[in-house]
N, C-alpha and C positions, 0 to 999 in steps of 0.2 A: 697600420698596413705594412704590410710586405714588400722588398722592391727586390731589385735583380742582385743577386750577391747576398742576402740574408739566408740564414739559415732557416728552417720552417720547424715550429714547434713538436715536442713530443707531443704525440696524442694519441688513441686507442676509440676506434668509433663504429658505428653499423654503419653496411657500404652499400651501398647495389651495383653486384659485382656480375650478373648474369643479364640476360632476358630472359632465360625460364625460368617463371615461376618459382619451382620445386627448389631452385639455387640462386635466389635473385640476389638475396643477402647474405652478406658475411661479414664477420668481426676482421678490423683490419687495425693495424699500429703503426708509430712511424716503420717498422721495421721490414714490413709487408715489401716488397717489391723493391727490395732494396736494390740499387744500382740500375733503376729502370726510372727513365720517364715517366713521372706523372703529372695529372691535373687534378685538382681538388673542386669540387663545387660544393658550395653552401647556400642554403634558405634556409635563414635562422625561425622564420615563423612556421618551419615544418613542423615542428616537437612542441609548440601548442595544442 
């Protein structure tokens, strides 16, 4: 687990980056939004 002051791994993943539809998803990596605020969520039993 991750705490305050770790760095967050590299990674390259499909997002849902919209609510339309047409542009819901998109390929994203650490590099995505760099120097911005983010939050990550995960539910590891989606990709079952």
């Amino acid at each position: 687990m991750l705490t305050v002051g770790d760095k967050f791994p590299l990674f390259e993943l499909t997002a849902c980056v919209d609510l339309d539809p047409e542009k819901a998803f998109a390929q994203i990596d650490h590099k995505s939004y760099e120097g911005k605020w983010k939050v990550y969520f995960a539910w590891p039993k989606d990709s079952e």
